[in-house]
C-alpha positions in Angstrom: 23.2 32.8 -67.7 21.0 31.4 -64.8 18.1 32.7 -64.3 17.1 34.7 -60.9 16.7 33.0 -57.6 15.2 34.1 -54.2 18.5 33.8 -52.9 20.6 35.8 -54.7 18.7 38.5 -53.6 17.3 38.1 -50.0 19.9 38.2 -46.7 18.5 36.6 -43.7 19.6 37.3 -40.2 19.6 35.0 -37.4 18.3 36.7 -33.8 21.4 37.1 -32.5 22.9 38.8 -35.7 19.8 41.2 -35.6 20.6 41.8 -32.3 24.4 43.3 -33.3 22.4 45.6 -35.4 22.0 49.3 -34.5 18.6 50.7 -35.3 19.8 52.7 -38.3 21.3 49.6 -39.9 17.8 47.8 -39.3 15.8 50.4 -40.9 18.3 50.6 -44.2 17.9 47.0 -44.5 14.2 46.9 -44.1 13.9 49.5 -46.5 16.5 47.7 -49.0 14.8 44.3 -48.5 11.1 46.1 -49.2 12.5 48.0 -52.3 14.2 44.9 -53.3 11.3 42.8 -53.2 8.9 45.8 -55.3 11.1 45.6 -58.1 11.3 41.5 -58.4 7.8 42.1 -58.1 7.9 43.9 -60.9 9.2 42.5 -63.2 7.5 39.2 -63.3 9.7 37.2 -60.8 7.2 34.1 -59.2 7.0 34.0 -55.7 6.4 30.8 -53.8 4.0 31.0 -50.8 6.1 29.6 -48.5 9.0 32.0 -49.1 6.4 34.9 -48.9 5.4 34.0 -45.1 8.4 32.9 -44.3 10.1 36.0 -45.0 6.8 37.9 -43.6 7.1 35.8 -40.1 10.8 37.3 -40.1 9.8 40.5 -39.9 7.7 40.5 -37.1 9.6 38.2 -35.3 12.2 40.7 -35.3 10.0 43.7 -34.7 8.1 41.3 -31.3 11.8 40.8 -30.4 12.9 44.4 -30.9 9.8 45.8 -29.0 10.3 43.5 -25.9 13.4 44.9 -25.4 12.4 48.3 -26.0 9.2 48.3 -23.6 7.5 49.4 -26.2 3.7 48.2 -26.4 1.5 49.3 -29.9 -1.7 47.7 -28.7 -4.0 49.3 -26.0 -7.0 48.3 -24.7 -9.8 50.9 -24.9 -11.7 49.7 -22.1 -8.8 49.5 -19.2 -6.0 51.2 -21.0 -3.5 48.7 -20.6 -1.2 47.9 -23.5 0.0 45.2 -25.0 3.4 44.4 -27.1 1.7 42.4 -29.2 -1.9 42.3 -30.9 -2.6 38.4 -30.0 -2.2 39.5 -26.3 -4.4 42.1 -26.3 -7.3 40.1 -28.4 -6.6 37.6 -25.4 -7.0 40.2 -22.9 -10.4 41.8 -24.2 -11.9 38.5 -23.8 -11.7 38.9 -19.8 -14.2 41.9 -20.4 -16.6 40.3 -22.6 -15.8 36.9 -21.0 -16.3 35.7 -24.7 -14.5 32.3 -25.6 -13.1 32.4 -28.9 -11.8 28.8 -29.4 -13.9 26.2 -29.5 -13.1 22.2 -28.8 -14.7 20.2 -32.3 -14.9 17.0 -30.0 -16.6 18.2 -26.4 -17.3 21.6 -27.5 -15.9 23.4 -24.2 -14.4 26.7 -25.4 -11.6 28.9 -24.7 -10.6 32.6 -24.4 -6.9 31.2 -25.3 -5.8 29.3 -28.2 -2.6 27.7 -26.1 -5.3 26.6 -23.5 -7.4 24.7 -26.1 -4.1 22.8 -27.7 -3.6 21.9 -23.7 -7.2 20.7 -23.7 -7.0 18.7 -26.6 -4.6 16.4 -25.6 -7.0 15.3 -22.6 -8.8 13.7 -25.6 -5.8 12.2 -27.5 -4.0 11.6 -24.5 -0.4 12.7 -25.7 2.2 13.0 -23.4 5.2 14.5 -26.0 7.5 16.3 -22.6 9.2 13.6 -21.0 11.3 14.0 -17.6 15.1 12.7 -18.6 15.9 11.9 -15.0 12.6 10.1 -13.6 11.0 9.3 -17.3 7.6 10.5 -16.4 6.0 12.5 -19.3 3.6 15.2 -19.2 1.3 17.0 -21.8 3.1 20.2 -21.9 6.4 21.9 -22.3 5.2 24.3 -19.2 3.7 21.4 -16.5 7.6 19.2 -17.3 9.8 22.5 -16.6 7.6 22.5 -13.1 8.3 19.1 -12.6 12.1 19.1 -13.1 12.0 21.9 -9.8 11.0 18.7 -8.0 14.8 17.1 -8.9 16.8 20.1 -8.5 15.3 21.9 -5.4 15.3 25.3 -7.3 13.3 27.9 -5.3 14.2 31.3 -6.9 11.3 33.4 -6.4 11.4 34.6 -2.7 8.4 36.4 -1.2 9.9 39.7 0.5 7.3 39.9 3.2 7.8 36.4 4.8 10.6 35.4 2.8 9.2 31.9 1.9 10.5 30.5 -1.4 9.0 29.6 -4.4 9.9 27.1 -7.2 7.5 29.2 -9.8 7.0 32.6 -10.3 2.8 31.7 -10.7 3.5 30.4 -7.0 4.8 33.6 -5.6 1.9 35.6 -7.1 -0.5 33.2 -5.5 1.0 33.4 -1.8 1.3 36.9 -2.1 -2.7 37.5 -1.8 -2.4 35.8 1.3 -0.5 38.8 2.5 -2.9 41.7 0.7 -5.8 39.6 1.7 -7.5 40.3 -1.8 -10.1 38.5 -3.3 -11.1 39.8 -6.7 -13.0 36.9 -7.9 -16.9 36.9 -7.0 -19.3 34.5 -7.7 -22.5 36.0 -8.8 -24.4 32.8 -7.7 -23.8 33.6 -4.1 -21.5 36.0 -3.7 -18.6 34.3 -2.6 -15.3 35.6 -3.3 -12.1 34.0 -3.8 -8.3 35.4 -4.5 -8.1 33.0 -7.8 -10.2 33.2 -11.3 -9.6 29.1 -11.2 -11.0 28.7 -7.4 -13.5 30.8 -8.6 -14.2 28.5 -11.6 -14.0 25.3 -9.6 -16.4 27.1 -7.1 -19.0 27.5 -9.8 -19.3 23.5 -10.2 -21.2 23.3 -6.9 -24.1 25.6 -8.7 -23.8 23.8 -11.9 -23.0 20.1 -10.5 -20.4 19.9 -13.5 -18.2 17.2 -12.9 -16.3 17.0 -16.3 -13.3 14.2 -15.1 -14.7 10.7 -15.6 -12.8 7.7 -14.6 -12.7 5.1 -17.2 -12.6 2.2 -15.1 -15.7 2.8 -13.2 -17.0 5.9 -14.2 -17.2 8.2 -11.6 -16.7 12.1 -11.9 -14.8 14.4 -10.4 -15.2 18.5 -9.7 -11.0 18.3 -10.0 -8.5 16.5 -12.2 -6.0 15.9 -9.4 -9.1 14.2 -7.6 -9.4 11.8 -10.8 -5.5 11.3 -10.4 -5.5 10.4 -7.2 -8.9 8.4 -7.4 -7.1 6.1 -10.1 -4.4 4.8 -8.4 -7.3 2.6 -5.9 -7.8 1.0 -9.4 -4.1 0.2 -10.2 -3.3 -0.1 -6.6 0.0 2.7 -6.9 1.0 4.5 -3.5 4.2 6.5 -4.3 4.0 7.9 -1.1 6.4 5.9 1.3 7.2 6.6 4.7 11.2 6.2 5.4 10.8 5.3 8.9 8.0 2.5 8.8 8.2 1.6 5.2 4.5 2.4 5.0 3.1 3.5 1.3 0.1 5.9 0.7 -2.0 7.1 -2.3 -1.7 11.0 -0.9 1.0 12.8 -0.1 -1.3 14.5 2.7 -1.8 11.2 3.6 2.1 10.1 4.6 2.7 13.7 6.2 -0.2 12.9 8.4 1.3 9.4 8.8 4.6 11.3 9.6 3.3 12.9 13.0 2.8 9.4 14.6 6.1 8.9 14.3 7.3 12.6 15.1 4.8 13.5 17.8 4.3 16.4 16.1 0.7 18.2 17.1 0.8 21.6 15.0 -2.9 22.6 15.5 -3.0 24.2 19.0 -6.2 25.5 20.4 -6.3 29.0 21.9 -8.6 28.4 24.9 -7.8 24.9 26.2 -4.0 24.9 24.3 -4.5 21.4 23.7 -2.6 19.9 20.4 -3.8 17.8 17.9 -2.1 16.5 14.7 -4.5 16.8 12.7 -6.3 19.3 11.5 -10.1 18.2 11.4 -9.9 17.0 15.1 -8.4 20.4 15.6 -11.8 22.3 14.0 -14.1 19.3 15.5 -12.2 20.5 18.8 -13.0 24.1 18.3 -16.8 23.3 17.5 -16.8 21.3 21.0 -15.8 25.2 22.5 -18.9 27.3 20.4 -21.5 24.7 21.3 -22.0 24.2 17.2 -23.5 21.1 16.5 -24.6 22.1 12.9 -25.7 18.5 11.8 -29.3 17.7 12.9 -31.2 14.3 13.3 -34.4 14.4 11.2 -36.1 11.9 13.0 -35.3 12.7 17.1 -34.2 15.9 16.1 -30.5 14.8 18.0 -27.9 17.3 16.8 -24.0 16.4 15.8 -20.6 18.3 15.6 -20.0 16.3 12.7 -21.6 14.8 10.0 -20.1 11.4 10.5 -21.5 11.2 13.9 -25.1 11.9 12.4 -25.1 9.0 9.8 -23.5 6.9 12.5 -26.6 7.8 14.6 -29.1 7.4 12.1 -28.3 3.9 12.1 -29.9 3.1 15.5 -32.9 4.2 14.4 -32.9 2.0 11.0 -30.6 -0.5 13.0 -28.9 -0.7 9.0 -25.1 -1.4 9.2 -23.6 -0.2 6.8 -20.2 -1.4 6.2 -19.8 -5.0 5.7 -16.5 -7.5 6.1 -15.7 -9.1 3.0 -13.6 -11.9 5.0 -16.3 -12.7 7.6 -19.4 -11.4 6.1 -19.5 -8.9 9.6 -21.4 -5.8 8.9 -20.9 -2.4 11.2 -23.1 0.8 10.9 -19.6 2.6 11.2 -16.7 2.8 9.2 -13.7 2.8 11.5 -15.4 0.3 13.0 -14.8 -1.8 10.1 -11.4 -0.8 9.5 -10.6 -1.8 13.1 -12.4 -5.5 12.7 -10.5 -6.0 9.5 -7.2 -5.9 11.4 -8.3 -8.9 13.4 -8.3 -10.7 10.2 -4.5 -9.8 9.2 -2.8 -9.6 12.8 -1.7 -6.0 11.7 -0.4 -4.0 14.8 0.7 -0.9 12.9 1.2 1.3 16.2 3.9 1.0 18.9 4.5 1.8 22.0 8.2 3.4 22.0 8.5 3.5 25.7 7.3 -0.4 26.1 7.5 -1.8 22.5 3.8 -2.6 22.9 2.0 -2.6 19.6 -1.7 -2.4 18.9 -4.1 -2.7 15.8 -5.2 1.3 15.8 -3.7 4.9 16.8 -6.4 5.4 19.3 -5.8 2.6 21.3 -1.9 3.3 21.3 -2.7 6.7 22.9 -4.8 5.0 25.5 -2.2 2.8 26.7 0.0 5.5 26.5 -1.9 7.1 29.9 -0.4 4.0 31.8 2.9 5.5 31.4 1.9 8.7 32.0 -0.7 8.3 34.6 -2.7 11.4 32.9 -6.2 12.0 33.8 -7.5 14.9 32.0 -11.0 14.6 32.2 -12.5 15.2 36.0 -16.5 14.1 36.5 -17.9 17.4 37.8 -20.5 15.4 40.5 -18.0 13.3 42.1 -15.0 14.9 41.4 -13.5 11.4 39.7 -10.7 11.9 37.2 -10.5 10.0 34.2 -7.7 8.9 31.6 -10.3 9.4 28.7 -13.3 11.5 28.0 -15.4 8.0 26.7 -14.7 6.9 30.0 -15.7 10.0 31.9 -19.1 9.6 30.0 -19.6 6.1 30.9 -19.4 7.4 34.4 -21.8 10.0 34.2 -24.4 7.8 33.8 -24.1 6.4 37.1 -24.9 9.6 38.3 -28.1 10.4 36.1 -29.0 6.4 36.1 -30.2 6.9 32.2 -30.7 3.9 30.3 -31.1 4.6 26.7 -30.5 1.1 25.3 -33.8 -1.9 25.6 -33.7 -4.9 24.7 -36.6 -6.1 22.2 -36.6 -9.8 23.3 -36.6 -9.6 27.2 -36.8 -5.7 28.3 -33.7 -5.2 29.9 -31.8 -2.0 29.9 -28.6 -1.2 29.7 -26.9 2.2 29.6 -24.4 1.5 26.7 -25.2 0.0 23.3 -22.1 -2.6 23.4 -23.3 -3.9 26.4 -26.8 -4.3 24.8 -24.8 -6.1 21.8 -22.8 -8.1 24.2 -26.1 -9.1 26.2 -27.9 -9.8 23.0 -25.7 -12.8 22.2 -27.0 -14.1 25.3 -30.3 -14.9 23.5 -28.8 -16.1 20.4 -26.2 -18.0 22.2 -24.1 -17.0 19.0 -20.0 -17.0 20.5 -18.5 -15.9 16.6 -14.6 -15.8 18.5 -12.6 -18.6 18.8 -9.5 -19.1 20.3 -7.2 -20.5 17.2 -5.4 -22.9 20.1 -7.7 -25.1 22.0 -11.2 -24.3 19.9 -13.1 -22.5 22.8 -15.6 -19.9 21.5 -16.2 -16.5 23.0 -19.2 -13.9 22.7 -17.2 -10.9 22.4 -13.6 -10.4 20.9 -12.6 -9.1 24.2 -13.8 -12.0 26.2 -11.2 -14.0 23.2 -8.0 -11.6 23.9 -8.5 -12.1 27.6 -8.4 -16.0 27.1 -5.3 -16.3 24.8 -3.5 -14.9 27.5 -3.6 -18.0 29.5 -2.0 -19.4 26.6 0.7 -16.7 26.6 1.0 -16.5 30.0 1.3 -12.6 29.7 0.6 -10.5 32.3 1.5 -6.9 31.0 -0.1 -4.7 34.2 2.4 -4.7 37.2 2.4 -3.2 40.7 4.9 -0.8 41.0 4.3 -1.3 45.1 4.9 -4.8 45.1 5.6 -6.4 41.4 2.6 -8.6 40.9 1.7 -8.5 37.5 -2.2 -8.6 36.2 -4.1 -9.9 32.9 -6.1 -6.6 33.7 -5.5 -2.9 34.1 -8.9 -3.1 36.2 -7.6 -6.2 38.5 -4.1 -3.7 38.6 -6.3 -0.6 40.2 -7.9 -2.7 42.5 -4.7 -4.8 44.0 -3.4 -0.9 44.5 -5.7 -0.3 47.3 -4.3 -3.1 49.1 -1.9 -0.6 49.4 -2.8 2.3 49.7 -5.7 1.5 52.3 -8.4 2.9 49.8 -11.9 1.9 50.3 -13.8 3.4 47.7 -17.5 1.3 48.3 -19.4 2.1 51.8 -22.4 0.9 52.7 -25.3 3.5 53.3 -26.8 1.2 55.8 -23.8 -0.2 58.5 -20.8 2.1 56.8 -18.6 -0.7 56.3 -16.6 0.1 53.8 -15.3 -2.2 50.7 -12.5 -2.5 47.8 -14.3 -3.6 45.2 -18.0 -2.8 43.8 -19.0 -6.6 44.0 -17.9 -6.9 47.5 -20.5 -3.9 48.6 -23.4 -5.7 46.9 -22.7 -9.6 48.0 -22.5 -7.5 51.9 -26.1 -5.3 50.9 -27.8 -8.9 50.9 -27.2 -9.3 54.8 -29.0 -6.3 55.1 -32.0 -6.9 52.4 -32.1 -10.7 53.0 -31.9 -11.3 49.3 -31.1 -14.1 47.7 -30.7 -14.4 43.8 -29.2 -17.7 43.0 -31.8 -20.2 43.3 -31.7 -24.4 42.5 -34.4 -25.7 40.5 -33.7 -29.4 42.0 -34.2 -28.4 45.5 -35.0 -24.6 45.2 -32.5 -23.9 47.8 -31.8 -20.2 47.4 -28.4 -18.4 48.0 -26.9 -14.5 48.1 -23.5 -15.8 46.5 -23.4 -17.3 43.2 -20.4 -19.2 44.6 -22.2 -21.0 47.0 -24.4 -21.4 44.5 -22.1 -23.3 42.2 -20.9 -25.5 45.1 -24.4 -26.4 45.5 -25.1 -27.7 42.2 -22.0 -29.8 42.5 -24.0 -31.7 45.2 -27.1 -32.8 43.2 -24.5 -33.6 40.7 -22.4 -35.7 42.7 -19.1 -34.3 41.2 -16.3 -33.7 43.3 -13.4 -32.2 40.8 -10.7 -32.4 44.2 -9.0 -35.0 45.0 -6.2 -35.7 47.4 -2.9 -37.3 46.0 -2.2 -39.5 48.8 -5.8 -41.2 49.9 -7.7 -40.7 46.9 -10.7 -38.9 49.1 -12.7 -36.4 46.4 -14.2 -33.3 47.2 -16.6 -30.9 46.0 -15.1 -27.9 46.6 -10.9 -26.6 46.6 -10.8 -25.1 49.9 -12.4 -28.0 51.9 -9.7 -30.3 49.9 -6.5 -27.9 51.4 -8.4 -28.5 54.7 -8.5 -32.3 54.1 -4.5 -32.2 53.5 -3.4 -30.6 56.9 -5.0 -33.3 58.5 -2.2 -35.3 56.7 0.8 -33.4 57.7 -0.8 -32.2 61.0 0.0 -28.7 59.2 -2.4 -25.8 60.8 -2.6 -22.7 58.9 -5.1 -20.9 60.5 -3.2 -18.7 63.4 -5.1 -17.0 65.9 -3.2 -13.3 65.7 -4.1 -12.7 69.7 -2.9 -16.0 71.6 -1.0 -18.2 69.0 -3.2 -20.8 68.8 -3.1 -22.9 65.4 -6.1 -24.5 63.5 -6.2 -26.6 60.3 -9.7 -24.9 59.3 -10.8 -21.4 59.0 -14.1 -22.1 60.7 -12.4 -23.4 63.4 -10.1 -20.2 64.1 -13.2 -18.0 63.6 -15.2 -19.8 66.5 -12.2 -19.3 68.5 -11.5 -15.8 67.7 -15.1 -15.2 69.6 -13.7 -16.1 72.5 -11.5 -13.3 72.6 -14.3 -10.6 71.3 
């Protein structure tokens, strides 16, 4: 006869068998299997360990199981009262009141007041990734972090909040949005008081008292307060940007990033401000906006004592003092004391024009210069000068014109003493020393002082003229040269002089007329010293010493010095007279000549 096994005596129930059970059939078999067991025991029968614990982790599997079900909970905390199913739990939960850590990392030493957290935290250091995505492939550390994944695939959103009705992929989730109804915030930090709705915000808070930054890139070694912050900081290193836009094709590191990127595209402004309601896509323009309302200017200048709205602005300033510049081109070796600035100059390098136009397929190099061409279109002047009454398209240009009105300038040059009322044009007047011209055009060689100066050029290259009358259809290199044709039609006459009130189209035009009044003359030869009030007479002049005469007429060959006295020269060929006398009809070949004669009249 074989001898006695472990089988022949025990009967082993799966779940779902237990589960068909009533409870008097449980308890006769616990009993049975107990009695069973005492008698084997008894008489001599050898246990193995393993068949022992096994049968011992049956049992309380099926009584966990059992007292789910039931609602029943054994364990209760003394110190709250609330009650637990199972012991574990409640050991877990007592640590919240002692805030004492029970399991300890061997490696780092960082502990834990859960034993699932610290087999999480462990895998940081071996780096295993055993949950792997069977649709996209990507693997994650733990069963829990791949089932929140998958929502991202399926577009599950079961858990509904029943105050807004917004929809959740995770339960966690709901819980969290919730507060933002109740407003709770249970979490205080005895530091400085500072309260939060979440025990983690609350935990990441407490790195800015301890400095703790425990996420360490390995390729460089920087730290992070956050792990998604390391995540996002490695992909500059491996150069990955999932984040594509489907309209542009543009790729980003953040998703913020791309929905940001989105609005362009959209037009969308969702940050609208309650007292001016104007819209901004973005939400820190939107609170640098607000801080423009209150007057706050939180960031101070330590040396001038100059205060900012933002901290950017500051360091910016700070520069001018130190004169540092503090962003460099790698191409060009072209340093700038700002970094947009830099981002803006690196586009010259790679012709990128990322931002168009979609009402005249214009593109340009950055969004801000998009939305100032946009004001063409639109004609929009938002910003009124409160002296003059002057409206303006943009609020840097409104500022410009302000310091007409106060005559400040801030901005001296070292070398000669000069003033000027804007730092570019001290920049732009500093080559002038230096006689350094670092643009040049790409097609014929010629070299410019400022990058402006270079665009200006190409377009006699390109022939493009992109500013046109709307009276008349002459088209301009010039939005400037555009405003001031305009008042050809329009009769406007915005310069008058103080002295004789004769009034004047353009600026220059007023102060060539002032110099009949004051006599001056600026524009003096140093062959002859000859001096003159026009700096075109002046160059005429010059030709004269030189000898040249650039002009010359196609059918005798005779040279001239200047253009006008060459169209002059050529009516005496064709007997053509241009100049018309408006009173009598009477025709001259030379303007002089129909100006003596028009005193006859007067």
């Amino acid at each position: 006869m074989d001898a006695l096994t472990y089988d022949d005596v025990h009967v082993n129930f799966t779940r779902e068998e237990w589960a068909l059970l009533d409870p008097s059939q449980k308890s006769l078999y616990k009993d049975v299997m107990q009695e069973t067991y005492r008698n084997l025991t008894a008489i001599g029968y050898n246990w193995e360990d393993h068949t022992i614990e096994e049968h011992c982790q049956s049992f309380r599997r099926h009584g966990r199981h059992e007292r789910c079900h039931a609602g029943e909970k054994l364990s209760e905390n003394t110190h709250c009262g609330k009650a637990f199913s199972q012991n574990s739990h409640l050991q877990t939960h007592k640590s919240t009141h002692t805030r004492e850590q029970l399991y300890k990392c061997k490696q780092c030493g960082k502990a834990f007041t859960c034993r699932n957290e610290l087999q999480s935290h462990k895998r940081i250091h071996t780096g295993e990734k055993s949950y792997e995505c069977n649709q996209c492939g990507k693997a994650f550390k733990s069963h829990r972090y791949l089932q929140v994944h998958k929502t991202i695939h399926t577009g599950e959103k079961p858990y509904v909040c029943d105050q807004c009705g917004k929809a959740f992929a995770h339960r966690r989730t709901l819980r969290r949005h919730e507060i933002i109804h109740t407003g709770r915030k249970s979490y205080k930090c005895n530091q400085c008081g500072k309260a939060f709705a979440y025990h983690s915000y609350l935990q990441v808070h407490k790195r800015i008292h301890t400095g703790e930054k425990p996420y360490e890139c390995d390729w460089c070694g920087k730290a992070f307060v956050h792990y998604s912050h390391l995540q996002v900081h490695k992909r500059i290193h491996t150069g990955e940007k999932p984040y594509e836009c489907n309209r542009c094709g543009k790729a980003f590191v953040r998703q913020n990033d791309l929905k940001r990127h989105e609005r362009i595209h959209t037009g969308e402004k969702p940050y609208k401000c309650n007292e001016c309601e104007k819209a901004f896509a973005h939400h820190h323009n939107f609170r640098m906006h607000k801080m423009m309302h209150a007057g706050e200017k939180p960031y101070k200048c330590n040396q001038c004592g100059k205060a900012f709205s933002q901290n950017s602005h500051l360091q910016t300033h700070k520069s001018t003092h130190t004169r540092e510049e503090l962003y460099k081109c790698k191409q060009c070796g072209k340093a700038f004391t700002c970094r947009n600035e830099l981002q803006s100059h690196k586009r010259i390098h790679i012709g990128e024009k990322s931002y168009e136009c979609n009402q005249c397929g214009k593109a340009f190099k950055s969004h801000r210069y998009l939305q100032v061409h946009k004001t063409i279109h639109t004609g929009e002047k938002p910003y009124v000068c409160d002296q003059c009454g002057k409206a303006f398209a943009h609020v840097r240009n409104l500022r410009m014109h302000k310091i007409i009105h106060n005559g400040r300038k801030s901005y001296k040059c070292s070398q000669c003493g000069k003033a000027f009322a804007q730092l570019s044009h001290l920049k732009t007047h500093g080559i002038t020393h230096t006689g350094e011209k670092p643009y040049k055009c790409d097609q014929c060689g010629k070299a410019f002082a400022s990058h402006s100066y270079l665009q200006v050029h190409k377009t006699i290259h390109t022939g493009e003229k992109p500013y046109e009358c709307d009276w008349c259809g002459k088209a301009f290199i010039y939005c400037s040269h555009l405003q001031v044709h305009k008042r050809i039609h329009t009769g406007e006459k915005p310069y008058e002089c103080n002295r004789c009130g004769k009034a004047f189209v353009r600026q220059n035009d007023l102060k060539r007329h002032e110099r009949i009044h004051t006599g001056e003359k600026p524009y003096k030869c140093n062959e002859c010293e000859k001096a003159f009030a026009r700096h075109h007479n002046f160059q005429m002049h010059k030709m004269m010493h030189a000898g040249e005469k650039p002009y010359k007429c196609n059918q005798c060959g005779k040279a001239f010095s200047q253009n006008s006295h060459l169209q002059t020269h050529k009516s005496t060929h064709t007997r053509e007279e241009l100049y018309k006398c408006k009173q009598c009809g009477k025709a001259f070949t030379c303007r002089n000549e129909l100006q003596s004669h028009k005193r006859i009249h007067t």
